[in-house]
C-alpha atoms as one frame of an Amber mdcrd trajectory, in Angstrom:
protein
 -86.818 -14.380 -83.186 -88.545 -10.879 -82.013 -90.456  -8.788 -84.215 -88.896
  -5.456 -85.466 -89.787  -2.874 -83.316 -91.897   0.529 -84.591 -90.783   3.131
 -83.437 -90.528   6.653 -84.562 -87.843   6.317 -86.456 -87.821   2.867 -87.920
 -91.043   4.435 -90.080 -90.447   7.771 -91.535 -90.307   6.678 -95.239 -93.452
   7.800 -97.196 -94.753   4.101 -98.175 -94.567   3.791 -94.710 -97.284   6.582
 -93.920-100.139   4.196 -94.059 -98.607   1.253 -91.908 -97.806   4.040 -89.461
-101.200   5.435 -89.105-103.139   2.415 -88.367-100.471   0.953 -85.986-100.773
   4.866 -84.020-104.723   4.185 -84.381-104.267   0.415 -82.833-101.621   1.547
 -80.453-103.816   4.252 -79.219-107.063   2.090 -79.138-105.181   0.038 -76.311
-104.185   3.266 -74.537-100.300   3.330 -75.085 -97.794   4.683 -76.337 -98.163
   5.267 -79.965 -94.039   5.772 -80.372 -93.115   2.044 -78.794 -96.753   0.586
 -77.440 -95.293  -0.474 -74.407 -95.343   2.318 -71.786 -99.299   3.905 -71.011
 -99.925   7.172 -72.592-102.718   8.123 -69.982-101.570   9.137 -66.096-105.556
   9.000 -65.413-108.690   8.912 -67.239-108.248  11.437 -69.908-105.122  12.846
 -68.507-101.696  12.034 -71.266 -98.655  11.401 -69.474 -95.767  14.051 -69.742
 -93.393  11.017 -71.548 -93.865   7.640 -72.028 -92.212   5.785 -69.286 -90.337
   3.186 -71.509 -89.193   5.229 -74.491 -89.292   8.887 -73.140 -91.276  10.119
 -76.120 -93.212  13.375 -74.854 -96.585  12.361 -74.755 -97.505  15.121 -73.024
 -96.667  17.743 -76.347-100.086  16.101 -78.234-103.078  18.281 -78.242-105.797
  15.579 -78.696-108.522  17.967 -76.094-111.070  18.775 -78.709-112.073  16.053
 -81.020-112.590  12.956 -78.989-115.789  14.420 -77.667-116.849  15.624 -81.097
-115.643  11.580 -82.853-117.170   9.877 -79.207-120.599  11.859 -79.462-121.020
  10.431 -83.275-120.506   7.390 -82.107-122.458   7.145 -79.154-125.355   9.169
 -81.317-125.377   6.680 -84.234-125.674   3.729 -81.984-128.198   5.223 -78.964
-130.883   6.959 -81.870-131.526   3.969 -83.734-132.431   2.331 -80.219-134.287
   4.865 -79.162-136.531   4.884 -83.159-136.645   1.096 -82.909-137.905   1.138
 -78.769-140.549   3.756 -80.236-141.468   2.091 -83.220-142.304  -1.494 -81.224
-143.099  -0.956 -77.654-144.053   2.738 -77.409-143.123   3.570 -74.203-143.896
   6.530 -72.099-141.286   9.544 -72.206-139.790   8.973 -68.956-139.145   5.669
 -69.863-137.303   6.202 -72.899-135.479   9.209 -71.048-134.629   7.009 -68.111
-133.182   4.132 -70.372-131.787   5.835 -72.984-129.737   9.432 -71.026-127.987
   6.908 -68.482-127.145   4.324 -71.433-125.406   7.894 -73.625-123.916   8.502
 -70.697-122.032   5.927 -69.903-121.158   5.117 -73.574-119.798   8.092 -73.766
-117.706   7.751 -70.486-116.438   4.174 -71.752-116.074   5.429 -75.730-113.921
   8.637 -74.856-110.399   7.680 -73.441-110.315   5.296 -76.243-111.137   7.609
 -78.932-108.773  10.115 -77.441-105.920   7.366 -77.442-107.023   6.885 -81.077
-106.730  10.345 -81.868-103.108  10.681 -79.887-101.853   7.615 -82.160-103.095
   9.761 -85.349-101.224  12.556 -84.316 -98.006  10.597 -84.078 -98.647   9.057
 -86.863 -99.082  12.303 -88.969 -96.518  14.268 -86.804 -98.747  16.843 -85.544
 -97.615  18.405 -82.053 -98.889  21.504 -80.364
């Protein structure tokens, strides 16, 4: 026996609203489609496919551009500042230290965080029906 599938359409009732939020948030997490979570949302790193490949929903009519750096930055921030307070508070390092350890480590959190966060934030736009 297969599970039902979610799709667009199978959850439009208004009980529904918070089922269909966190599977657009876990469907997004994992990069796909937040309509079927089969087909990839993302042609690239950051770049949304015009349509899903499986289902055909437009993908590509989401404008998730602006708050995945603002969500991946609070992230990153609340996990790299207590390292950097704690580093201070026991070893004391010198200041190129800390900068040498702690810009490359932001950096690359940020770079990993970010196309997840933006999947995130495409599966809460389908979830809430916000386009454009």
């Amino acid at each position: 026996m297969t599970p039902p599938s979610h799709t667009e359409d199978s959850l439009s009732g208004p009980t529904d609203s918070g089922k269909r939020l966190l599977l657009g948030l876990r469907r997004g997490f994992r990069r796909k489609c937040p309509n079927c979570g089969h087909g990839l949302a993302f042609g690239g790193y950051l770049k949304l496919r015009p349509a899903c490949d499986v289902c055909s929903h437009p993908i590509g009519e989401y404008r998730c551009d602006d708050a995945p750096p603002y969500f991946t930055i609070f992230l990153v921030g609340h996990i790299v500042v207590p390292g950097v307070l704690m580093m201070e508070q026991t070893i004391k390092p010198s200041l190129w230290m800390q900068m040498s350890i702690w810009l490359p480590a932001t950096v690359l959190l940020c770079l990993g965080f970010l196309p997840f966060i933006k999947g995130a934030v495409l599966g809460t736009q389908w979830a809430m029906r916000i386009k454009g």
